[in-house]
N, C-alpha and C positions, 0 to 999 in steps of 0.2 A: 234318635240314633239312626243312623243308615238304614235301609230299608232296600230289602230286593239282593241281587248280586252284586256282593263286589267288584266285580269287573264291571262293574256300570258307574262307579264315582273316581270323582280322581283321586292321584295322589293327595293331594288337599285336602278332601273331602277325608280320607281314610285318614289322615295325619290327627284333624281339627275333633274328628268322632272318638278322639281315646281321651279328651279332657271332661272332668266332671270338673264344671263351672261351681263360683263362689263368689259371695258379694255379701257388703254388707247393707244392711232395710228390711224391712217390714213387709215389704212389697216390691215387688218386679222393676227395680231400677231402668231406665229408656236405655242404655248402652245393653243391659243382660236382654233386657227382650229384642232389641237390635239384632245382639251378637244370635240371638236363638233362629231369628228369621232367617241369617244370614248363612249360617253354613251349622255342620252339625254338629251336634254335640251328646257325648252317650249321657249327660244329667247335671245332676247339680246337688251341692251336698248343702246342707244346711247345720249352721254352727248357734249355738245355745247365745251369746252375747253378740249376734251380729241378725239373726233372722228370727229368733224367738220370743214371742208374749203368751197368747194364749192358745190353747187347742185350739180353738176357733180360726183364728188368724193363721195358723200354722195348717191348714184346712182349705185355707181362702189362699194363701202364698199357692201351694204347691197346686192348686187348681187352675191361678194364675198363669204360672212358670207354664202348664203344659198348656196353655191356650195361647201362649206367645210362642212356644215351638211348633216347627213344621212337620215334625215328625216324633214318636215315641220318646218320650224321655223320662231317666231312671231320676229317681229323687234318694237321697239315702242319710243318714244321719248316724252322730256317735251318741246311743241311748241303752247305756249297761247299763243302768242302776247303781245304788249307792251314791260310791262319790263324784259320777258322772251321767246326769239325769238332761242329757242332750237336749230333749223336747220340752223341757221345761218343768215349774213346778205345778200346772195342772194335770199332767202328770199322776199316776198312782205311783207312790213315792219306794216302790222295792229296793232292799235293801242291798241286792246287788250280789257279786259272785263267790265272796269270803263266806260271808251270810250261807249262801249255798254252798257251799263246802262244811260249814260247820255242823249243819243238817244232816248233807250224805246220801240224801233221798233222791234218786234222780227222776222218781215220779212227781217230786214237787220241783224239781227242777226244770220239767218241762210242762209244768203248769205253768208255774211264773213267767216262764219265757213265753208262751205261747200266749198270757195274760199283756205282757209287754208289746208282743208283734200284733198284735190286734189294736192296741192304741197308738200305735207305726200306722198301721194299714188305715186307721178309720181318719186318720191325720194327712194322709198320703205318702206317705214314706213306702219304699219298697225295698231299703238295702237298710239292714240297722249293721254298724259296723260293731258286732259282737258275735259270740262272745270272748272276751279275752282270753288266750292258750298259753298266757304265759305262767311260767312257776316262780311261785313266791321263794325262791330258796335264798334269796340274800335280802336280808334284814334292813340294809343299809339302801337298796333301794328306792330314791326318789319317786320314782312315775308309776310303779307297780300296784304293789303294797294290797287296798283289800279289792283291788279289778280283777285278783287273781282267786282262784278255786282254790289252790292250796299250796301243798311242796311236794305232792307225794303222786308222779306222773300218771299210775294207774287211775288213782282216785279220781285227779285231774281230768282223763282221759272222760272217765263215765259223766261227767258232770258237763264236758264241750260234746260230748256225742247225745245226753239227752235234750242240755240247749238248745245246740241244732234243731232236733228233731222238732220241738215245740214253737220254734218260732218260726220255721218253714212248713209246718202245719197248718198254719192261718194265712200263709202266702208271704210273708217276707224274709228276706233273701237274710239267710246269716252270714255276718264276714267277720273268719278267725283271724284273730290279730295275735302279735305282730310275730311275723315268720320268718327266722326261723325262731323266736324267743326271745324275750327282751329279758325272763326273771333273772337270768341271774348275774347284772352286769350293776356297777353302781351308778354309771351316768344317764343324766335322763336327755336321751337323744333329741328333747326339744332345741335344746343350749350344745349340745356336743357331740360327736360321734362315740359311741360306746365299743367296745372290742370283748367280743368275746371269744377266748383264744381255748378251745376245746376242741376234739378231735369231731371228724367226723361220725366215729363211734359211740362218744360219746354224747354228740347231738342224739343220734338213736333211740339213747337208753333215755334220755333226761327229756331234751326239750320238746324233740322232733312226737315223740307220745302223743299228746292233745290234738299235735296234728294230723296225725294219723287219724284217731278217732273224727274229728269234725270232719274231714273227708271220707270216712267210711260212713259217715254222716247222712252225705251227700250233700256238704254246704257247699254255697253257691261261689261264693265270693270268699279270697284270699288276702289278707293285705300283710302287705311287705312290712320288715323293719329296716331303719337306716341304722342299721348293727352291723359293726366288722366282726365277719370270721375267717381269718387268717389260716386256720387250717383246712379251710374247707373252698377258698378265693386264693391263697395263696399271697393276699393282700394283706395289710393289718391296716391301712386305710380306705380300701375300698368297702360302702355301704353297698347290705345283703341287697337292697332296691337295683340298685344299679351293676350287679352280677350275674352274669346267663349261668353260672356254676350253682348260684342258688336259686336263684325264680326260674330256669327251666330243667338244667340237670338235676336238682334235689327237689326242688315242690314238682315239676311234672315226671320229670322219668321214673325218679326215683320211687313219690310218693301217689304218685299214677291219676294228680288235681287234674280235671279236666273241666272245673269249671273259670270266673273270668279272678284274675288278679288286678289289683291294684296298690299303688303306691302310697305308705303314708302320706301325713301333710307334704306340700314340697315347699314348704316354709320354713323347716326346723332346720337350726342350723347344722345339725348331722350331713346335711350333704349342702355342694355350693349355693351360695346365693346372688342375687345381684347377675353383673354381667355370664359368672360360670354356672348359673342355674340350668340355661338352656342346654348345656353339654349334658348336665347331669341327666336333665329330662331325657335327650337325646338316647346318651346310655341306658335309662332304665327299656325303654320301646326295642332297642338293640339287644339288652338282659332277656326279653321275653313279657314282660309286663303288660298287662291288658289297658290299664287304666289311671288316668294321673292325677292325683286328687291333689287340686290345686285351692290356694287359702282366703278370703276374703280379702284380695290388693290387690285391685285392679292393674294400677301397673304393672306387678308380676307377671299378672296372668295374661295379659296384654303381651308380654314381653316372649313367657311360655308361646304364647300362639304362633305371634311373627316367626319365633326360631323353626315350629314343627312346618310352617309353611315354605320358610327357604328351603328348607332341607327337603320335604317332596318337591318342591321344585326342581332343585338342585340333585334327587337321585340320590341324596345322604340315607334314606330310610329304606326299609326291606317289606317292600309294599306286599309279596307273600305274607310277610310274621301280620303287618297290619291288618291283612286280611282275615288270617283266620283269627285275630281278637276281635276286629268288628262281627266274626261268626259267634264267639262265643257269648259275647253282649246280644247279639241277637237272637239267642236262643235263652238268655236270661229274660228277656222283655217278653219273651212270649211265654214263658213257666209264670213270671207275675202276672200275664194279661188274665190268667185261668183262673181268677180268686175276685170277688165281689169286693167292693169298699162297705167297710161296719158303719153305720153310723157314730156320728159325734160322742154319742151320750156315754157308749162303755167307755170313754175317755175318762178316767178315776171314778169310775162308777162301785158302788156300793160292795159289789164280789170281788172286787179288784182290792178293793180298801180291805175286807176280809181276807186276803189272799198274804195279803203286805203284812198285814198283824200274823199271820201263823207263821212265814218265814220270821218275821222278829221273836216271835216267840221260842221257835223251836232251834233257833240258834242263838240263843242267848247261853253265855259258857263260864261256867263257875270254875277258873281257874284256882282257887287257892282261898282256903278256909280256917286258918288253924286255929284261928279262937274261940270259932265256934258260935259266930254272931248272928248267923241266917239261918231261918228269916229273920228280920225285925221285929220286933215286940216289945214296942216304944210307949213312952208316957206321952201322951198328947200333948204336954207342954214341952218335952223334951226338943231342942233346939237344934237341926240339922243345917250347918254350913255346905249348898253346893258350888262349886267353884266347876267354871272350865275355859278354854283358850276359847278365844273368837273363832269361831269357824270360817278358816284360810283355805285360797286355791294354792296348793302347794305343788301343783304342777299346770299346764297348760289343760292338763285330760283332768281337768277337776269343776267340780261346781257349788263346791262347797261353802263358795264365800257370799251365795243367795237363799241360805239356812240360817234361821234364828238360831240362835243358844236357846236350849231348849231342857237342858239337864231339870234344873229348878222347875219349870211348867208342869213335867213330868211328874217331879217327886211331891208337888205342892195337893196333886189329885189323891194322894194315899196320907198327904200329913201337914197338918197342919201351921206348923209353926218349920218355914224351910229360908234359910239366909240364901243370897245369889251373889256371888262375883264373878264376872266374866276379867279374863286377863287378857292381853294381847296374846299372839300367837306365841312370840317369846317375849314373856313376863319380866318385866325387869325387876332389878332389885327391890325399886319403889312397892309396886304391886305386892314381890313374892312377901314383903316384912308386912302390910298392912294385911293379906291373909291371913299369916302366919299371926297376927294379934288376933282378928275375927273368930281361927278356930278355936286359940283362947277359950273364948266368952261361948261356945259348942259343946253341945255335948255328944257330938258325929258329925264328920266329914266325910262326905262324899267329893272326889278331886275325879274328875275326867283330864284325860291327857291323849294327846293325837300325833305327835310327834317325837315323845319323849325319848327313844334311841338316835334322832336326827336331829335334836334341839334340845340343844344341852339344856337350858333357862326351864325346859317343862318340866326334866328330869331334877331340877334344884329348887322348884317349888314345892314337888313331892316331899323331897329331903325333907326341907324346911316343914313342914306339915307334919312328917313321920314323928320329928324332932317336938314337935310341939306338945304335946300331952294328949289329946284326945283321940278315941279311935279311929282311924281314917279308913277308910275303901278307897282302892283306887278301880280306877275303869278304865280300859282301851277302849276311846269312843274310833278309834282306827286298827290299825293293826295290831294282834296282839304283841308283837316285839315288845313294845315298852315298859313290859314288865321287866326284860332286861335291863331296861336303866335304873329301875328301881326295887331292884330285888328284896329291901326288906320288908315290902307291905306283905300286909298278914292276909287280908283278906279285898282278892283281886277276878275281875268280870272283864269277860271282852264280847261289847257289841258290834263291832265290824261295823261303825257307823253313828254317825249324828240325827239320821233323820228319825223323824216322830215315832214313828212306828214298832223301833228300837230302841227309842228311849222310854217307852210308856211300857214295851215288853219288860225293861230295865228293873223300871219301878215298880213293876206287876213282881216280878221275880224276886225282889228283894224284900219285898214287905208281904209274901210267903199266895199272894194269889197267882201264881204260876211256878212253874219249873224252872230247874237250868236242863236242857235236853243238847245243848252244844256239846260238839269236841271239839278241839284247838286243830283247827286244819294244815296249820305249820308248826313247824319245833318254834319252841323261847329259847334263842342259843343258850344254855348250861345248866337250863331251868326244867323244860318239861318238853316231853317228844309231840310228834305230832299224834292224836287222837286222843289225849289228856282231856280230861273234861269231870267233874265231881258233880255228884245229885243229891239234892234233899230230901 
C-alpha cells in the first residue's frame, strides 16, 4: 500500500491503492505479481476454492504475494467458522457463530476467536472478514442462517464485541460484515439486490446493535452490504455500498467508525456488472468507501482498474476522500506490523482441536423431548438408521460441500450396529420411499436435516419417516428453523452444524456421555422462543 504522504503519489497511484487484488492459483500468478510491481495496491484477499490447499501452501502464497509487492501489503480472508471455513480444512474445524450464540459465554467467545486469528496470523492473513453482525430474524433467509449469533440484538451485540476483542488480541484485523445487516431480508445478494425497507429508527433498535458493539470494539475493518435501504437512501434500488448516506453519514457520523471500510464481493449480482460495474465501483469511492474487494476474474478486475485510472486522470474522483482512505489503510498496516507471525504448527493443533470439541459440546441443544427417550439405553444389537442430505453449498459464503456426511461415523463410535443413507440435498421421491422401507427394518432413526424450512423435499422425507413406525429423532445439522417444517417430531436436537466436532458432541449427547448445555439462540416461528433449550 502507499507509503509516506499522500501528496507524494498520484491521482493513479491513490485511485489503484483502494483495490484488494484476487486471482485464482496456488501460487502468485506472472500478471498478480506484474500488477504488484507495478502500481499499488492495499492487498489481496484470498478465496477458499480458488487459492486454498493446505496451511502450509497458504503460508508459502501469502509470503510470496509480499515478496512480489513493493510495498506493504494487507492479505485478508473469509474464515468464520462453521459453514464458512475460508482457510481450509486444515484448519481447526470451529463450529462457528450460532454454535456461540447457543453457548452465550462470551469468554469462550473470545477464546475461539482469538484461537482462529492465530491460525490467520501463523498462515499470514491479517484481515479475517468476521465476525458476522447480522441477526438471524427471518427464517427464510438464504445466505444467513447459522453465520449469525442469533436474533436477539443485545445478545448479538455481547458475542461481536467479545469476537472482536479476541481476534484483534493476536493481531488480526476483524471485519463486521455486512452493514448495515443482511438478517432480516430473504434475498441472498449474491444473485439479487435485497431491500430492506425499515426505518432508520428502526435500524437503531434491531440491526445497527452488533454494530455498534464491534465498533465499540475497536474493530478495524467494516464491510459493506449490497442491501437497499430505502428509508434511510431514499432509493429502494440503490446498494447500501454504494451510498454516502450509509458508509459515511450512518457508519461514520453517525456510528463514529473511524477505522478502514470495505466493499463486499464486487461480483455479486446485487450491484452492476459487466460494462456498469465500473460506475458502480466509481460510486462506492464517491459513497466514502476505503476499499473494494474485488473477485477472482481477472477481466473484471482488469476492467475495475482501467475505469479507477480514467477517472484519476480524468479528475472524476475526490483525491481528498482517497486520501484520507489511503490514511486509514495506513495506519491499519501499521497496528498489524506490531504482532509477531505464530508458527505453522498451532495451525489445528491439539488445544485448538480441544477448544472446537467444548464449543460442540456446550452448544449442543435439546429442543424437544416428550417421550422421554434421552439418553439412549439401547440393546447392542438394536438397529439405528442414520440418514442425512449431502452436504451442499447453499450459498456462495459456504463451504459445506468439502465435508464428508459424517452423522453415521459419529454414532457408529457409541453403537454398534448404525445403517447410513446419505440423500441428495433435495431427496427425491425415489430416495424418500427406499428410506422410508430401511426405517422399516429399524428400530431408531436418527434423520439430520439442513434445509428443511427452504427445501421442501427435506421437510417430506421427515414426514415420510414420522409416518413410518419407528421412533425417529430428528436434527438440525443447520439452523434450527427446520423444526418448523416438521413440527410433529417428538424428539428434536440442533447442532448448528455438520462438522466433526458437533457431530461426535451429538452422539456423545445422546447416548447420555455429555450434556445438552444449549439454548436456541433464535425463535422456531410458533414453536419455541429464543433461549429454549431442555437438560438431562
Amino acid at each position: 500500500m502507499i507509503e509516506g504522504s499522500t501528496t507524494e503519489h498520484s491521482p493513479a497511484d491513490l485511485a489503484l491503492g483502494s483495490v484488494m487484488l484476487a486471482f485464482d492459483g496456488l501460487t502468485v500468478p506472472p500478471d498478480v505479481a506484474e500488477r504488484l510491481r507495478r502500481a499499488p495496491a492495499a492487498g489481496v484477499t484470498l478465496f477458499r476454492f480458488s487459492n486454498v490447499s493446505t496451511p502450509g501452501q497458504v503460508r508459502e502464497l501469502t509470503a510470496e504475494l509480499r515478496r512480489a509487492a513493493t510495498g506493504p501489503l494487507l492479505v485478508a480472508a473469509d474464515h468464520e467458522g462453521g459453514q464458512f471455513l475460508g482457510l481450509g480444512e486444515g484448519t481447526t474445524p470451529f463450529a462457528g457463530n450460532m454454535a456461540l450464540g447457543a453457548v452465550g459465554d462470551p469468554e469462550l467467545t473470545a477464546r475461539v476467536a482469538a484461537a482462529m486469528g492465530v491460525e490467520c496470523a501463523a498462515m499470514g492473513v491479517d484481515i479475517d472478514y468476521a465476525p458476522v453482525c447480522d441477526l438471524a430474524t427471518n427464517p427464510l433467509n438464504p445466505a444467513v442462517g447459522i453465520r449469525s449469533f442469533g436474533d436477539d440484538p443485545a445478545r448479538v451485540a455481547e458475542q461481536v464485541a467479545a469476537f472482536v476483542h479476541g481476534l484483534q488480541l493476536v493481531g488480526v484485523a476483524a471485519g463486521l460484515k455486512h452493514f448495515p445487516g443482511l438478517g432480516g431480508v430473504v434475498d441472498d445478494t449474491h444473485h439479487r439486490l435485497a431491500v430492506l425497507d425499515v426505518s432508520l429508527a428502526e435500524l437503531e433498535r434491531h440491526e445497527l446493535v452488533p454494530f455498534r458493539a464491534g465498533i465499540g470494539a475497536r474493530a478495524r475493518v467494516v464491510m459493506s452490504a449490497h442491501l437497499a435501504v430505502p428509508q434511510v437512501t431514499g432509493d429502494p434500488d440503490l446498494p447500501s455500498t454504494l451510498s454516502a448516506a450509509v458508509m459515511t453519514d450512518l457508519l461514520r457520523r453517525r456510528l463514529g467508525f473511524d477505522g478502514v471500510s470495505i466493499t463486499d464481493a464486487l461480483n455479486m449480482e446485487a450491484i452492476p456488472q459487466g460494462s456498469g460495474q465500473v460506475d458502480a465501483v466509481l460510486a462506492a469511492l464517491e459513497a466514502g468507501v476505503d476499499l473494494l474487494l474485488t473477485a477472482p476474474d481477472r477481466d473484471a478486475r482488469e476492467r475495475i482498474e482501467h475505469g479507477l485510472a480514467d477517472a484519476a486522470a480524468g479528475r472524476g474522483l475526490d483525491l481528498d476522500r482517497l486520501g484520507r482512505s489511503a490514511d486509514r489503510v495506513r495506519r491499519l498496516i501499521g497496528w498489524r506490523a506490531g504482532f509477531d507471525q505464530p508458527d505453522l504448527d498451532v495451525v489445528g493443533s491439539a488445544g485448538h482441536a480441544a477448544l472446537a470439541a467444548e464449543l460442540a459440546r456446550r452448544s449442543m441443544t435439546l429442543v424437544r423431548d416428550d417421550e422421554g427417550h434421552l439418553p439412549l439405553r439401547l440393546d447392542p444389537t438394536a438397529r439405528i438408521l442414520a440418514v442425512q442430505p449431502i452436504p451442499t453449498d447453499q450459498t456462495p459464503a459456504d463451504t459445506s460441500s468439502t465435508v464428508a456426511p459424517g452423522l453415521a461415523a459419529a454414532l457408529r463410535r457409541r453403537h454398534p450396529t448404525i445403517d447410513e443413507i446419505v440423500v441428495g440435498h433435495a431427496p427425491s421421491s425415489e430416495e424418500i420411499s427406499a428410506v422410508r422401507a430401511a426405517a422399516l427394518r429399524s428400530d431408531l432413526v436418527i434423520v439430520g436435516t439442513t434445509a428443511a424450512l427452504l427445501e421442501p423435499a427435506q421437510a417430506a422425507l421427515v414426514a415420510a419417516l414420522l409416518d413410518a413406525g419407528p421412533p425417529v429423532f430428528t436434527v438440525a445439522l443447520r439452523t434450527p428453523f427446520d423444526l418448523a417444517a416438521y413440527p410433529a417430531s417428538r424428539t428434536h436436537i440442533s447442532t448448528y452444524g455438520i462438522l466433526a466436532p458437533s457431530l461426535e458432541a451429538l452422539a456423545d449427547a445422546l447416548f447420555g456421555d455429555a450434556g445438552f448445555g444449549g439454548r436456541l439462540p433464535v425463535a422456531i416461528p410458533g414453536l419455541y422462543p429464543t433461549g429454549h433449550g431442555l437438560t438431562l
